[in-house]
C-alpha positions as CSV (number, residue, x, y, z in Angstrom):
1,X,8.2,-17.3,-20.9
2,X,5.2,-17.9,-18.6
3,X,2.3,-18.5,-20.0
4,X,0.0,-14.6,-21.1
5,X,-3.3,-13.4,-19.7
6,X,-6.2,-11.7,-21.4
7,X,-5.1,-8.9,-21.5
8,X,-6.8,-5.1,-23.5
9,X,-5.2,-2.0,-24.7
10,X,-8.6,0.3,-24.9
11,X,-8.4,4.0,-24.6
12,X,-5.8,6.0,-25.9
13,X,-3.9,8.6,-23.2
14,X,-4.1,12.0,-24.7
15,X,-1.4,13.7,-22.7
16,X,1.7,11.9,-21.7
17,X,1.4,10.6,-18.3
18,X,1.8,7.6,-16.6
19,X,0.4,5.0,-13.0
20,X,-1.4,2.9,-9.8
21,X,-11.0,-2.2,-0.8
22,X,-12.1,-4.0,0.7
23,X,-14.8,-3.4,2.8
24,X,-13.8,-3.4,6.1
25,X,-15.2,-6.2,8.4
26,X,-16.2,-5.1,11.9
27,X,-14.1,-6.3,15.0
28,X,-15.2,-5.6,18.6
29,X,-13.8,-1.9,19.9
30,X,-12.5,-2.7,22.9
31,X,-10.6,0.6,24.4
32,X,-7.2,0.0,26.1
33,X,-4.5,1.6,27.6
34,X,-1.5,3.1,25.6
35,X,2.4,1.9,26.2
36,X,4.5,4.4,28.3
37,X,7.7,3.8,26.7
38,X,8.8,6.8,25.1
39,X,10.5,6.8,21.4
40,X,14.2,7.2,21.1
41,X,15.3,10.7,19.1
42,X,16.2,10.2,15.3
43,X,20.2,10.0,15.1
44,X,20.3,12.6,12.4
45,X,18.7,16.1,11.9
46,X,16.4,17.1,9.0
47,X,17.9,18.6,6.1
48,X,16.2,21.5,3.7
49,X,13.4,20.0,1.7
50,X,13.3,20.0,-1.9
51,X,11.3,23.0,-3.8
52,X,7.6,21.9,-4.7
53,X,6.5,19.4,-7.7
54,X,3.8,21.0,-8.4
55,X,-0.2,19.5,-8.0
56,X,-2.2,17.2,-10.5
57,X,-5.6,15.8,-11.1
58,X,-6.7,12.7,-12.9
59,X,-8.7,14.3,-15.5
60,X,-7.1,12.9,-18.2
61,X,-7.9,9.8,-20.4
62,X,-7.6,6.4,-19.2
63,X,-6.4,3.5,-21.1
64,X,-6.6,-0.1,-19.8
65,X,-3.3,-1.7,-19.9
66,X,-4.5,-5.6,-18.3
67,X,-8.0,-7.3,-18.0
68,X,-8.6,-10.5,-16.5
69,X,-6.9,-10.5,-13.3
70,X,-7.7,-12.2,-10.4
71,X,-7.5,-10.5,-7.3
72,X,-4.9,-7.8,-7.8
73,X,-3.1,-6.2,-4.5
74,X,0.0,-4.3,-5.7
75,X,1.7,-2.9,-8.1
76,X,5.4,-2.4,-8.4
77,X,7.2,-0.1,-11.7
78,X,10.5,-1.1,-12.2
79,X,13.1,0.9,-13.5
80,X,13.6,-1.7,-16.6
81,X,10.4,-0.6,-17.8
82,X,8.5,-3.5,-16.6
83,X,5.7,-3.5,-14.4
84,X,5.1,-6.5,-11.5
85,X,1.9,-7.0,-10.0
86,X,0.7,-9.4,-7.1
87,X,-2.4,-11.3,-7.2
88,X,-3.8,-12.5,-3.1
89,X,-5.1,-15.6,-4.2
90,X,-3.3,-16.8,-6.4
91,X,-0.1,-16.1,-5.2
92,X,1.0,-15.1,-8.3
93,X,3.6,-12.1,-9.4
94,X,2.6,-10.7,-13.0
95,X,5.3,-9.1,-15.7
96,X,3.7,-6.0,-17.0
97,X,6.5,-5.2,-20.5
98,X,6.8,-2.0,-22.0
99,X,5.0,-3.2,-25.6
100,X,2.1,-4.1,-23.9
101,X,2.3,-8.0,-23.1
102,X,2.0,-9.7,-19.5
103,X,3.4,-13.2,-18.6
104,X,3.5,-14.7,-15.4
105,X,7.0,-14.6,-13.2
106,X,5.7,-17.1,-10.8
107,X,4.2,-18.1,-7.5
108,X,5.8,-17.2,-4.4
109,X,5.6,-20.4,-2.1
110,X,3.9,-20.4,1.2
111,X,0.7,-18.3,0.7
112,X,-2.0,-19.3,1.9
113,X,-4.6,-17.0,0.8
114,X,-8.0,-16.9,2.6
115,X,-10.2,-13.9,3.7
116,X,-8.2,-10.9,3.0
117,X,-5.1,-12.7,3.6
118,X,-2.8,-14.2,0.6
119,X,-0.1,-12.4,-1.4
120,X,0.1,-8.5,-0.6
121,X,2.7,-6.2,-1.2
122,X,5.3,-5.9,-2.9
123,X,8.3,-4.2,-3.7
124,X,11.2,-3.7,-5.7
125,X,15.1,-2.8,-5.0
126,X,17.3,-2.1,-7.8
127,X,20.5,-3.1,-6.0
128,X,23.7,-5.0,-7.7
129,X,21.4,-7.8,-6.5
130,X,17.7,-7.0,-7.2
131,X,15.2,-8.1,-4.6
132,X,11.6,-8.4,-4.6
133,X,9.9,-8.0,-1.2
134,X,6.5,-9.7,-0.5
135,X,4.0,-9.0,2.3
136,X,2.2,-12.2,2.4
137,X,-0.1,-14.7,4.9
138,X,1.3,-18.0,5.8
139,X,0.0,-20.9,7.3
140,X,0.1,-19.1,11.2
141,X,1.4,-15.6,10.4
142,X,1.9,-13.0,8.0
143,X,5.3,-12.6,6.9
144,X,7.8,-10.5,5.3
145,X,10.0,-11.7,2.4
146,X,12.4,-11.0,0.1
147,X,13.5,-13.1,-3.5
148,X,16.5,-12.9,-5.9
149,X,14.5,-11.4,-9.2
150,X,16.4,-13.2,-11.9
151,X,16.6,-12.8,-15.8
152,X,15.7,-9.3,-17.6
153,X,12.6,-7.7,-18.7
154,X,10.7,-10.6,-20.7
155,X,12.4,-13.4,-18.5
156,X,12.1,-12.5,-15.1
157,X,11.8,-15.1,-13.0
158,X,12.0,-15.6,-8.3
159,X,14.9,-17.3,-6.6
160,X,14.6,-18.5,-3.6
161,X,12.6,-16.9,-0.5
162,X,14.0,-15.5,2.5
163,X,11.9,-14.9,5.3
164,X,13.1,-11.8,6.8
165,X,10.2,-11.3,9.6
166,X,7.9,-13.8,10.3
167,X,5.1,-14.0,13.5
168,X,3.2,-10.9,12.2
169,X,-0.3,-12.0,13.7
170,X,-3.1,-13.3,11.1
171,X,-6.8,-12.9,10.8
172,X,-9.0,-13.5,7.9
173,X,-9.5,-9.4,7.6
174,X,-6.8,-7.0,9.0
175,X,-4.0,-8.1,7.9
176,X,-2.3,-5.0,6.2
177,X,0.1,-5.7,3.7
178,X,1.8,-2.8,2.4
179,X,5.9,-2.4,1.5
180,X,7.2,0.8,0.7
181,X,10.9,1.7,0.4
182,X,11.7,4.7,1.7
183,X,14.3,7.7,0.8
184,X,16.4,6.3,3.5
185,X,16.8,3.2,1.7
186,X,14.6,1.3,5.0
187,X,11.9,-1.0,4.0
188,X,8.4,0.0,5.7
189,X,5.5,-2.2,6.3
190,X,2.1,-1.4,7.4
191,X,0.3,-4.5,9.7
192,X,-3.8,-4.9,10.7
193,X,-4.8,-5.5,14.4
194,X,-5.6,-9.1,13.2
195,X,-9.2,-8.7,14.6
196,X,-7.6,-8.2,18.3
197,X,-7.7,-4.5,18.8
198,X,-5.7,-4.3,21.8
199,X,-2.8,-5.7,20.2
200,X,-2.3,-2.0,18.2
201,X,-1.4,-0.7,21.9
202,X,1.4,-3.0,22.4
203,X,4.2,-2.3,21.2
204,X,5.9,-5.7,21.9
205,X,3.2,-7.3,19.3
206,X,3.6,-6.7,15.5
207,X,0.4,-6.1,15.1
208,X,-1.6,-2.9,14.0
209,X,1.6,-0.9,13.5
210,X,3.9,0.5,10.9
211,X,7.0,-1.3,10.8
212,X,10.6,0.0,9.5
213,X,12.9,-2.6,8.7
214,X,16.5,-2.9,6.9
215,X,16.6,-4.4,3.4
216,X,17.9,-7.9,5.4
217,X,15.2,-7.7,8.0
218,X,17.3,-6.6,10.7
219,X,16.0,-3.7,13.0
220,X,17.5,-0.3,12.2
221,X,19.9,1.7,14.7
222,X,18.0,4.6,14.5
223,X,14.4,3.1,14.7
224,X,12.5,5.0,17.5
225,X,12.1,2.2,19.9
226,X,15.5,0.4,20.6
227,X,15.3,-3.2,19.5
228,X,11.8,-3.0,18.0
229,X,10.9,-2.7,14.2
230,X,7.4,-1.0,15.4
231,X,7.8,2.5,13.6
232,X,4.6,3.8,14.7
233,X,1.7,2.0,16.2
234,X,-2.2,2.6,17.4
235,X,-3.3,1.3,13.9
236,X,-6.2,-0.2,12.9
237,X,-5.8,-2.3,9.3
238,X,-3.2,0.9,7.0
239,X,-3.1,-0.2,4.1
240,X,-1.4,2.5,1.9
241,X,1.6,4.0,2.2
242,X,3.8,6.7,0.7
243,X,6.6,9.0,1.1
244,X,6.3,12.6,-0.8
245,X,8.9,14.4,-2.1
246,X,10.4,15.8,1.4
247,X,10.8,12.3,3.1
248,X,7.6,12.5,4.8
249,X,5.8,9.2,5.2
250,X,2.0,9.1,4.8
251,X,-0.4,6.4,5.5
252,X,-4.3,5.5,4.5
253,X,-5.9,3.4,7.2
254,X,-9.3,1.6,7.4
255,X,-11.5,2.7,10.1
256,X,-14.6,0.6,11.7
257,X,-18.2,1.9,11.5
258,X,-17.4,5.5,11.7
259,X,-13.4,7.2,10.2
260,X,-11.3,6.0,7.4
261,X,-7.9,8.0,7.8
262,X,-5.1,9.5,6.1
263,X,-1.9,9.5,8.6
264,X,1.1,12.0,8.7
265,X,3.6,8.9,10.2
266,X,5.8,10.1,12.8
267,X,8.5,7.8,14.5
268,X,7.0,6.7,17.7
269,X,4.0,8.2,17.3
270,X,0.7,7.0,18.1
271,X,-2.7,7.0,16.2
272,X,-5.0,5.9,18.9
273,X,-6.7,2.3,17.5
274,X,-8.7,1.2,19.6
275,X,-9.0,3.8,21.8
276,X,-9.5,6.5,18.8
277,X,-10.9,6.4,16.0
278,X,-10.8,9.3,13.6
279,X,-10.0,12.7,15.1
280,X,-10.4,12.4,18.7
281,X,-8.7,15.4,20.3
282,X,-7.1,12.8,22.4
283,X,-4.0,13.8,24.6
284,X,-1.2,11.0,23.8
285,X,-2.4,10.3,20.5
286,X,-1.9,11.3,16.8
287,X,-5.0,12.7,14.8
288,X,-5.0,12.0,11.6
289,X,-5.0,14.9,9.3
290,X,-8.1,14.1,7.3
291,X,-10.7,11.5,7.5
292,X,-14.1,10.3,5.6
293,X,-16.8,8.5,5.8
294,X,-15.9,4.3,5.9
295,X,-19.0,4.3,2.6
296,X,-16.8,7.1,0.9
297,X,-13.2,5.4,1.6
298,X,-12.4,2.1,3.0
299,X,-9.1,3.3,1.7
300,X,-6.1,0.5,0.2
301,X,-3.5,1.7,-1.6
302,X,-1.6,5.2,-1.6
303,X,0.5,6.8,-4.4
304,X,1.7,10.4,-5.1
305,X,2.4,12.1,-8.4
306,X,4.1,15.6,-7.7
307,X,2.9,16.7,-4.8
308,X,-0.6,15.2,-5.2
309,X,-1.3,11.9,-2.8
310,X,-3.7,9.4,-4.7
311,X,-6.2,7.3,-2.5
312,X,-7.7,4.1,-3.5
313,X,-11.0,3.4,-2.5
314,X,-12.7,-0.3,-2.0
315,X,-16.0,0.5,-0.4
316,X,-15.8,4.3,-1.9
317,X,-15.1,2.8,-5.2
318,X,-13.3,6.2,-6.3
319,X,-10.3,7.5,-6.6
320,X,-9.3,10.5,-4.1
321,X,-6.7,13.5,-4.7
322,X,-5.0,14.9,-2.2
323,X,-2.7,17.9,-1.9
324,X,0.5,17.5,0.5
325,X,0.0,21.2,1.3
326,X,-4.0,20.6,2.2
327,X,-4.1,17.6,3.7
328,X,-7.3,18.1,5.3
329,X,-9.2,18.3,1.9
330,X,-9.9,15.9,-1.0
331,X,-11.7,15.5,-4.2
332,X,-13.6,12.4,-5.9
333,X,-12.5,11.4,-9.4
334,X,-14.5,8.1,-11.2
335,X,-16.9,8.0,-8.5
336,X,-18.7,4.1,-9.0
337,X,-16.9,4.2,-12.5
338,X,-14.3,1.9,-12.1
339,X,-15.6,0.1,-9.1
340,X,-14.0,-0.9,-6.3
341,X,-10.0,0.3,-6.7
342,X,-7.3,-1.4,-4.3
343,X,-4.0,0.2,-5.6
344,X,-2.7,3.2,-7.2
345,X,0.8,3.8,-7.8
346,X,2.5,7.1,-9.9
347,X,5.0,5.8,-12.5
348,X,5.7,9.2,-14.2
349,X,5.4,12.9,-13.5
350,X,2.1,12.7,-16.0
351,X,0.7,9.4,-15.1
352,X,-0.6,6.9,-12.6
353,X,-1.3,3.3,-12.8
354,X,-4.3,1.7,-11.0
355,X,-5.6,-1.2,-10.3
356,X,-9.1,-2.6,-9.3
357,X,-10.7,-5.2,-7.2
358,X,-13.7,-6.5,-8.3
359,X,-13.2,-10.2,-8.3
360,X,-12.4,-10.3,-4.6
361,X,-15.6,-11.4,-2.1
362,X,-16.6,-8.0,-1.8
363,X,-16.5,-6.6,-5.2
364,X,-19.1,-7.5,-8.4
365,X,-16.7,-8.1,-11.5
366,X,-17.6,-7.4,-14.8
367,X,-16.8,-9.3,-17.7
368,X,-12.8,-7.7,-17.8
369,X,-12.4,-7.5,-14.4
370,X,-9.9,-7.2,-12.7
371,X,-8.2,-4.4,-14.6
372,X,-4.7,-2.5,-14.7
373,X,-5.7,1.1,-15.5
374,X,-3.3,4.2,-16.9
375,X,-4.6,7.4,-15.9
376,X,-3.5,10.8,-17.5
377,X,-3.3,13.5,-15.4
378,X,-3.1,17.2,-15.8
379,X,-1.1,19.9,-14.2
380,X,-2.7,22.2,-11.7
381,X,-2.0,26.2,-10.8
């Protein structure tokens, strides 16, 4: 058992619902040309999309599950019951248990946290073999891994790491760092420009791009650029990312001085960093279908309950609910309540868990900070 953390069950939920910044430092913006290469076709065709879940807002209770973390990134549900949780600069992967008690799992080896670099994402696969996948910066790169989770809920532990893409460029800010699994059972990754802006425009660098990736790291058959894991590029630091009940990929992205974005992904598409940023109108690129303000976003993690998208916002410190169907609007829930919120992660069809991220270098913690945060939500006509 690894050793527990402060931890405080505060306000009770009242219906029965479960869930899930930084600000952005400034590169240069240094416009260049876009790739010619075009994408390759998908290999299969579309089928019918499910019938709508139905919209939610977070204007239920919240009750705080965790104090005293230290520089949470992501949060991972499993289907045990338990909850995981990275911490950047620690390197550390938290146990979350159904009764209310956290332990520590362990460190994953090979972080080397600094800046906005350290342990990022993460995510699970219930397979015969579970894996847990980590986003995380090395000593030269960011790198993708994966590690044997061990032992049951209340004994989990990390076999060994395999490094299943390394050389993703590193910078002390821009680094991306989110994993997502998607519906076609691909692993998807979301990479910074590294502070070299150009490098979102080529395709043949891993950075500032969205990356699709097989469970074992290899590159997909059907990926939209033969022999490339680069699922979408033009990106400037995406941080969030989500697929709603259809299939369809979504994606929050930090902007510079001016547009924070929320992405419709398309394979092969391109969102215009540095040439664009925000909606541009641009022939060749992909606008994004709604944007703010960088002092109302600077926009981390992305979760979905239904068919609402949740947005995490450092900078914004708030929370922002967005309809699949209206992706152009948003509303503002615990506006400078909370603080500054990195992740955000639905875990039931009533309930998201968040998490915030005061004790990074940007934030101002307060005496339970950081905190893992259930938020009840309530159905919407």
């Amino acid at each position: 058992m690894g050793r527990p953390l402060n931890r405080s069950l505060a306000l009770v939920v009242a219906a029965a619902l479960t869930v899930s910044g930084c600000v952005a430092t400034e590169g240069s913006r240094t416009p260049t040309g876009v790739g010619t290469s075009e994408p390759r076709p998908p290999l299969s065709e579309p089928t019918e999309p499910p019938a709508p879940l139905g919209t939610v807002s977070p204007t239920g209770e919240l009750e705080v599950l965790v104090t005293g973390l230290r520089t949470p990134w992501s949060i991972a549900p499993l289907p045990t019951g338990s909850t995981l949780m990275s911490e950047r600069d620690t390197g550390r992967v938290l146990e979350l248990l159904p009764d209310g008690a956290v332990r520590v799992v362990g460190s994953v080896p090979g972080v080397v946290p600094g800046g906005e670099g350290g342990l990022l994402g993460i995510a699970a696969r219930d397979t015969e073999t579970p894996y847990l996948y980590a986003y995380l910066t090395a000593a030269n790169d960011n790198r993708i891994v994966r590690m044997p989770l061990t032992g049951a809920p209340g004994t989990y532990g990390l076999g060994g790491v395999e490094v299943l893409l390394a050389g993703i460029p590193k910078a002390r800010t821009h680094n991306g760092g989110r994993l997502a699994f998607g519906p076609d059972g691909m692993l998807y990754a979301t990479t910074g420009d590294a502070q070299q802006t150009e490098r979102a425009q080529d395709r043949s660098s891993l950075a500032g791009k969205i990356l699709r990736l097989s469970p074992d790291g290899a590159v997909p058959a059907d990926n939209p650029f033969a022999d490339s894991h680069v699922y979408s590029l033009g990106h400037r630091n995406p941080q969030g990312l989500v697929f709603d009940r259809t299939g369809q990929l979504w994606a929050a992205e930090f902007g510079q001085n001016t547009w924070d974005e929320l992405n419709r992904i398309e394979p092969g598409a391109n969102y215009g960093w540095p040439v664009v940023e925000g909606i541009g109108g641009r022939s060749g690129f992909t606008d994004p279908v709604q944007q703010w303000a960088t002092s109302e976003a600077s926009p981390s993690g992305l979760g979905i309950v239904g068919d609402t998208l949740f947005l995490a916002a450092l900078r914004g410190q708030r929370l922002w609910a967005i309809d699949i169907d209206t992706p152009g609007s948003s509303t503002a829930f615990f506006v400078r309540e909370l603080g500054r919120i990195r992740d955000a992660v639905g875990v039931d069809d009533d309930r998201l868990l968040i998490v915030t991220s005061n004790t990074d270098a940007n934030g101002r913690p307060g005496a339970d900070d950081d905190r893992l945060i259930a938020v009840s939500l309530t159905p919407r006509g």
